[in-house]
C-alpha positions as CSV (number, residue, x, y, z in Angstrom):
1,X,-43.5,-44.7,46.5
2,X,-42.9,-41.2,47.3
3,X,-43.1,-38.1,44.8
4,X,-40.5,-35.8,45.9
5,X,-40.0,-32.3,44.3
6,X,-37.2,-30.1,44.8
7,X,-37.4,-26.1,44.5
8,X,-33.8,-24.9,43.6
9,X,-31.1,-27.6,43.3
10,X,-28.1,-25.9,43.8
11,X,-25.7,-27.2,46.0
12,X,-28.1,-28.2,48.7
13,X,-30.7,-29.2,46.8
14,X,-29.0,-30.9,44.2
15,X,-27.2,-33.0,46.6
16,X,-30.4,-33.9,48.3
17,X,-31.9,-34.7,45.2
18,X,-29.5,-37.1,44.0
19,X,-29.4,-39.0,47.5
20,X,-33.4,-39.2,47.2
21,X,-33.2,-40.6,43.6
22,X,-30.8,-43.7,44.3
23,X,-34.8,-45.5,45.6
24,X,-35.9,-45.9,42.7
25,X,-39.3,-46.3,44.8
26,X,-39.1,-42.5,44.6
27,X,-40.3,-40.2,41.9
28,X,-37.9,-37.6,42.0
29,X,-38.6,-34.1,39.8
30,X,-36.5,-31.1,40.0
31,X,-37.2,-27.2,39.6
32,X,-34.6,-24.8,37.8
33,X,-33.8,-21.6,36.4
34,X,-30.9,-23.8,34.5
35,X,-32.0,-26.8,32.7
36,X,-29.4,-29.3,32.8
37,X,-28.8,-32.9,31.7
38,X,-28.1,-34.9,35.0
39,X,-27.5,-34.6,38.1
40,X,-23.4,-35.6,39.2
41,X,-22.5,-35.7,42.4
42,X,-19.2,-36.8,44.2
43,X,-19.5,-37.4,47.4
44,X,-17.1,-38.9,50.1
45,X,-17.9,-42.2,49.3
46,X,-18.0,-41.9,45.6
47,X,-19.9,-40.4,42.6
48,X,-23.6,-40.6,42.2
49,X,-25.7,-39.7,39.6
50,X,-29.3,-39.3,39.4
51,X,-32.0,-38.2,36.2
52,X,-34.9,-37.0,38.0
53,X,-37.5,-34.8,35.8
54,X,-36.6,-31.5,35.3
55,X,-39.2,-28.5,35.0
56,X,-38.0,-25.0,33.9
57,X,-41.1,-23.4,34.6
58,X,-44.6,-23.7,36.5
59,X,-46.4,-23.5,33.0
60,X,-44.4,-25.8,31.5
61,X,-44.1,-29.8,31.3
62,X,-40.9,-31.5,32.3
63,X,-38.1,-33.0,30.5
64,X,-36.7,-36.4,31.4
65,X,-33.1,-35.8,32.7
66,X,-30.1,-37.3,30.2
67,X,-32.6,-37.4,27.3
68,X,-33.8,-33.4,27.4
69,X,-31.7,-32.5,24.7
70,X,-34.1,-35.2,22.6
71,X,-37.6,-33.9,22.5
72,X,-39.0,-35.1,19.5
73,X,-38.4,-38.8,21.2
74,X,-40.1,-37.9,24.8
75,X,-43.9,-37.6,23.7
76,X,-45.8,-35.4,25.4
77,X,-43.9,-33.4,28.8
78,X,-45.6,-34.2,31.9
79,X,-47.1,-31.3,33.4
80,X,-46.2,-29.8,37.0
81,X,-48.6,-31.2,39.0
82,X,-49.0,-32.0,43.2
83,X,-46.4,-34.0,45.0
84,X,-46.1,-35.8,48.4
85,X,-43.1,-33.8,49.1
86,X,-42.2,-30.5,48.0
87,X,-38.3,-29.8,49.4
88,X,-37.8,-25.9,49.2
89,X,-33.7,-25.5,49.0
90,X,-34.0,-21.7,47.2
91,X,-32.3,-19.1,48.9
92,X,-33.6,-17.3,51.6
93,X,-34.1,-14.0,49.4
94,X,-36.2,-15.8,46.5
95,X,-39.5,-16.2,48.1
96,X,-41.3,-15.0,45.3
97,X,-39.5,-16.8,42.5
98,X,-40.1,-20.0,45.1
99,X,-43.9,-19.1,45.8
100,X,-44.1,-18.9,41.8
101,X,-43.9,-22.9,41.9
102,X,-46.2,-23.7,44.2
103,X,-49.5,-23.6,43.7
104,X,-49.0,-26.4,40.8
105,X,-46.8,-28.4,43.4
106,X,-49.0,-28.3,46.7
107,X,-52.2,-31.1,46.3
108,X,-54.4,-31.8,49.7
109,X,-51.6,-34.0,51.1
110,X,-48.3,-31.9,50.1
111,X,-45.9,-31.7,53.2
112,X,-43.4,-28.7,52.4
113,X,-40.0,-29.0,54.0
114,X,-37.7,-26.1,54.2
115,X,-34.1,-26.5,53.9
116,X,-32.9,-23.2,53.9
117,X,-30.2,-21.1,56.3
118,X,-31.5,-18.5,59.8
119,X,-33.8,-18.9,61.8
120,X,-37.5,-18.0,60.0
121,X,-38.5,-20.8,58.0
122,X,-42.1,-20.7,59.0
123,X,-42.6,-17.0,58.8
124,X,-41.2,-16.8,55.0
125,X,-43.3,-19.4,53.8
126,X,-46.9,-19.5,56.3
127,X,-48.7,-16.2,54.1
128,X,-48.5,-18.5,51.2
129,X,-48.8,-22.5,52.8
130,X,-50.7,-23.7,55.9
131,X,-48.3,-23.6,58.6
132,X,-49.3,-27.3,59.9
133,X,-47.5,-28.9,56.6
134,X,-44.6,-26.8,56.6
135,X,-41.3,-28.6,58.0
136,X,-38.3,-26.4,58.6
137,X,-34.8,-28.2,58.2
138,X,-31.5,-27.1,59.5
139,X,-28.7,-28.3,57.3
140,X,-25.4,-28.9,57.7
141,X,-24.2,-30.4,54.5
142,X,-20.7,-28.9,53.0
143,X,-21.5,-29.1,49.5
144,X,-20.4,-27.0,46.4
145,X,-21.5,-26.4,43.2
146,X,-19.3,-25.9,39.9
147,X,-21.9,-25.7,37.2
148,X,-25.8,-26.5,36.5
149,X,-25.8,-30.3,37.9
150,X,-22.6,-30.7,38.8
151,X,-21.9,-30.9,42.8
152,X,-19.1,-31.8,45.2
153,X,-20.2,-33.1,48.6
154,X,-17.2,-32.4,50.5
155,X,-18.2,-34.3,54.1
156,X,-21.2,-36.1,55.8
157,X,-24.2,-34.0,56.0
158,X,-26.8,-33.7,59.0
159,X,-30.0,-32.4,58.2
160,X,-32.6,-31.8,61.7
161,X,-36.4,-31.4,61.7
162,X,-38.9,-30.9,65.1
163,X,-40.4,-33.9,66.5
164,X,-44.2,-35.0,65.3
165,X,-45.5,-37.0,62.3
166,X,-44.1,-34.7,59.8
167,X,-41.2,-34.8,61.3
168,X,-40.9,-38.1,61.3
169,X,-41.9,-39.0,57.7
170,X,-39.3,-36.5,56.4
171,X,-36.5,-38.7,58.1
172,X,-38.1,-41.6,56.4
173,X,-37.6,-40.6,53.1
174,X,-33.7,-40.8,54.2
175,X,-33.7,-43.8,55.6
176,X,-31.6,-45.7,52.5
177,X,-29.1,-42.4,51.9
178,X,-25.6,-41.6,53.9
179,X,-27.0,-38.5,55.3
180,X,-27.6,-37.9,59.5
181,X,-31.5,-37.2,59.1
182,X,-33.4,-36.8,62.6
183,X,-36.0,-35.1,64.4
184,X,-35.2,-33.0,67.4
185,X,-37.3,-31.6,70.1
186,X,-35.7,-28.0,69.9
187,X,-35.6,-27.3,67.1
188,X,-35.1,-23.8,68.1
189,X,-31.7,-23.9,69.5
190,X,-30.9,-26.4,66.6
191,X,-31.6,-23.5,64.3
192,X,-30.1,-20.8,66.1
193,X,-26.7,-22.9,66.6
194,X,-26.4,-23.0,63.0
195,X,-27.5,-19.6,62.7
196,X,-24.6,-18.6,65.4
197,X,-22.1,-20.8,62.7
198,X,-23.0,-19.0,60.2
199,X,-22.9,-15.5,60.8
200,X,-19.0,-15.7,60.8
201,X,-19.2,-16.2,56.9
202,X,-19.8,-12.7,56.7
203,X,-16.1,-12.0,57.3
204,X,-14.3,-13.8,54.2
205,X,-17.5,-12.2,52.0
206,X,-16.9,-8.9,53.1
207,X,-12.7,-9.6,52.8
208,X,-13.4,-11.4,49.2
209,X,-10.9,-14.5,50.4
210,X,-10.9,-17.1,52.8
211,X,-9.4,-16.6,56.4
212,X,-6.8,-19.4,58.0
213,X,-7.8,-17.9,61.7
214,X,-4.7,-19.9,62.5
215,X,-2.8,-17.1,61.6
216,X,-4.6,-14.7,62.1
217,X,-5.8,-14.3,65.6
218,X,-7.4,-11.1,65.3
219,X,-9.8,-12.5,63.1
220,X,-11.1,-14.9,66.0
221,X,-11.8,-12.0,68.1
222,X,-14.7,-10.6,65.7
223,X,-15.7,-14.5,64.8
224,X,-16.2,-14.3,68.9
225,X,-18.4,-11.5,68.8
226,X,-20.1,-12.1,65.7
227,X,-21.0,-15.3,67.6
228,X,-21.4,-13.6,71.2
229,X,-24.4,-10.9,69.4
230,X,-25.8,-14.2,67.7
231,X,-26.0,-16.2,70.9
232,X,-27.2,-13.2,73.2
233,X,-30.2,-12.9,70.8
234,X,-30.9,-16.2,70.6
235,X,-31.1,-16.7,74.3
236,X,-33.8,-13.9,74.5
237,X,-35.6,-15.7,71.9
238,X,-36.2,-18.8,73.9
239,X,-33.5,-20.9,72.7
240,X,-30.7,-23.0,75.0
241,X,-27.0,-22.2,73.9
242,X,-24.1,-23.0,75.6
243,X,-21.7,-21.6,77.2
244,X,-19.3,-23.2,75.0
245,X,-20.7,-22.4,71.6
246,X,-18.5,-20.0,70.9
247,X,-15.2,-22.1,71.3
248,X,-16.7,-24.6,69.7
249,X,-17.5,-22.9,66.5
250,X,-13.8,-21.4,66.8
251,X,-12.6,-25.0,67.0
252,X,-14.4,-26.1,63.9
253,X,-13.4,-23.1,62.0
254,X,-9.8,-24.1,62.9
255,X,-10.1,-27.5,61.5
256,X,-11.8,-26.5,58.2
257,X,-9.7,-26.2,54.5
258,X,-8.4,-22.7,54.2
259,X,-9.5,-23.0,50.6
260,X,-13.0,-23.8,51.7
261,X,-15.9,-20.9,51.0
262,X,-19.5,-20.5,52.7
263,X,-22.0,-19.7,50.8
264,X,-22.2,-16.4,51.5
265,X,-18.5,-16.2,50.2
266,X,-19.6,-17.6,47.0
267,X,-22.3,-15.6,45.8
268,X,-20.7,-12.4,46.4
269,X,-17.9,-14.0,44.3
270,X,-19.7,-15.1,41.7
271,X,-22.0,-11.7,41.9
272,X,-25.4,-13.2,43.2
273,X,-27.6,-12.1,45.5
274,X,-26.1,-12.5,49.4
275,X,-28.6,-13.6,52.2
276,X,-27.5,-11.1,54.0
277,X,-31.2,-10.3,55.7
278,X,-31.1,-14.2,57.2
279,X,-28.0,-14.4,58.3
280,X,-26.4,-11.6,59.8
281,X,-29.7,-8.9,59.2
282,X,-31.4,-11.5,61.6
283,X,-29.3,-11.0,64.4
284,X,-29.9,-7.0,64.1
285,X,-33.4,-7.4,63.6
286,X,-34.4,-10.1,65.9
287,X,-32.0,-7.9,68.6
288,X,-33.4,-4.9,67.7
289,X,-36.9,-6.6,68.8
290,X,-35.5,-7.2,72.7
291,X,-33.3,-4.4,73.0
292,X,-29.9,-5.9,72.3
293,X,-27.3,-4.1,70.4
294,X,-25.5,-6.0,68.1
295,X,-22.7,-3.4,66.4
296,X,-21.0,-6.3,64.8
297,X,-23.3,-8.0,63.0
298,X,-24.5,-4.5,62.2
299,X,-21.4,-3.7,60.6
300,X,-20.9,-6.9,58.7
301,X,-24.7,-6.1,57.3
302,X,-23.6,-2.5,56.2
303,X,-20.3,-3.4,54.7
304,X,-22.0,-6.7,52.6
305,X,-24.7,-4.2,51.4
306,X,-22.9,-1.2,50.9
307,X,-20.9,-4.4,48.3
308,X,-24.2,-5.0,46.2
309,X,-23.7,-1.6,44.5
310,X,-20.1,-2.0,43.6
């Protein structure tokens, strides 16, 4: 049996959750700002709901999912306390409300995974964890959420660690779920792939509506150097990109519901917090570091932030 606890399950980590709670050889607990009552998701091959233990707070106990409205029948909350797996899936900007958690979660054998967006897992999390348990994750998993709980998994999701022994355990806890879970031995150009992917988001966030690029051809000229900034910087930084990225991103754009909205897209819409500084600020920043100008990622930076004061 493994105890797995998530940090923030949103759309990510809500869908991850509920995968990892259909082996019921898994203790599964959840942390939240929101309490809610289960966890629904529908994915391509069909609902699945999960009712892991749900903790609102590091100094408080948890509440059994689909009876928390019911505490005089639950006896006494189980406390926060160490688990073999602690699966960070916060945003990139709430380190401290994610640090917050874990001094209660982390025991002698914790392994932390990461499953966040850019390119700096281990620096955001190694002044506060021993670098040698932390895991980062790329994810590509198009998921959305519509309310505390309640998630749509809208296609297959791929999820990509580095090789070793805590690489390979992570996969393990996948092995009975749908999800692509695999190690990789660059890790690197893994992450700075997706990175390249996502910096294009920043256009329909800044715009406030989704982009069919198959009408407007314009658009695919600043998705191109968006993506030509990312990939220059991420060649200086050590990691293989091909020559090809570019159209293929394009091509997967093209193919992609015009209704659909990145993440980035959604919190401005909804009025959260953007990752901004991971996404698109990375590019400057990391450029800035080798002497690359990146004006266009620049720009999309200054417009998004010049938005969080609307």
């Amino acid at each position: 049996m493994a105890s797995i606890t998530i940090i923030g399950p949103g759309a990510i980590g809500g869908t991850v959750a509920a995968w990892l709670a259909q082996d019921k050889a898994n203790e599964v607990a959840v942390c939240v700002r929101t309490p809610f009552s289960e966890l629904i998701v529908d994915t391509p091959g069909g609902r699945i709901v999960a009712a892991p233990k749900i903790f609102s707070s590091p100094q408080q106990g948890a509440m059994q999912s689909g009876s928390s409205r019911q505490g005089a029948q639950l006896g006494s909350p189980q406390q926060v306390s160490g688990a073999d797996w602690v699966l960070i899936a916060t945003k990139t900007y709430d380190v401290a409300g994610t640090v917050a958690w874990l001094p209660k979660l982390i025991g002698p054998h914790t392994r932390v995974a990461i499953l966040q967006n850019g390119v700096e897992h281990i620096e955001r999390f190694s002044p506060y964890v021993d670098p040698a348990v932390l895991v980062p994750v790329v994810v590509d998993l198009p998921a959305e959420r519509s309310e505390p709980g309640r998630i749509w998994q809208r296609g297959q999701g791929f999820l990509f660690v580095p090789e070793g022994g805590n690489g390979r355990d992570f996969v393990r806890l996948f092995g009975h779920t749908p999800l692509s879970v695999n190690t990789t031995p660059d890790f690197k150009s893994r992450a700075w792939r997706k990175l390249a992917l996502n910096c294009v988001g920043a256009v329909p966030a800044v715009l406030l509506k989704t982009v069919d690029i198959n009408r407007h051809e314009e658009i695919v000229d600043v998705y191109r150097q968006l993506i030509w900034e990312c990939v220059g910087v991420g060649r200086a930084e050590g990691a293989v990109l091909g020559d090809t990225l570019e159209d293929e991103i394009i091509a997967g754009c093209r193919k992609s519901p015009v209704n659909s909205i990145n993440s980035l897209h959604a919190d401005r819409l909804a009025g959260r917090p953007m990752e901004i500084d991971a996404r698109n600020g990375a590019v400057v920043r990391i450029g800035g570091r080798h002497g690359i100008e990146t004006p266009v990622n620049q720009l999309m930076v200054a417009l998004l932030k010049a938005t969080v004061s609307e």
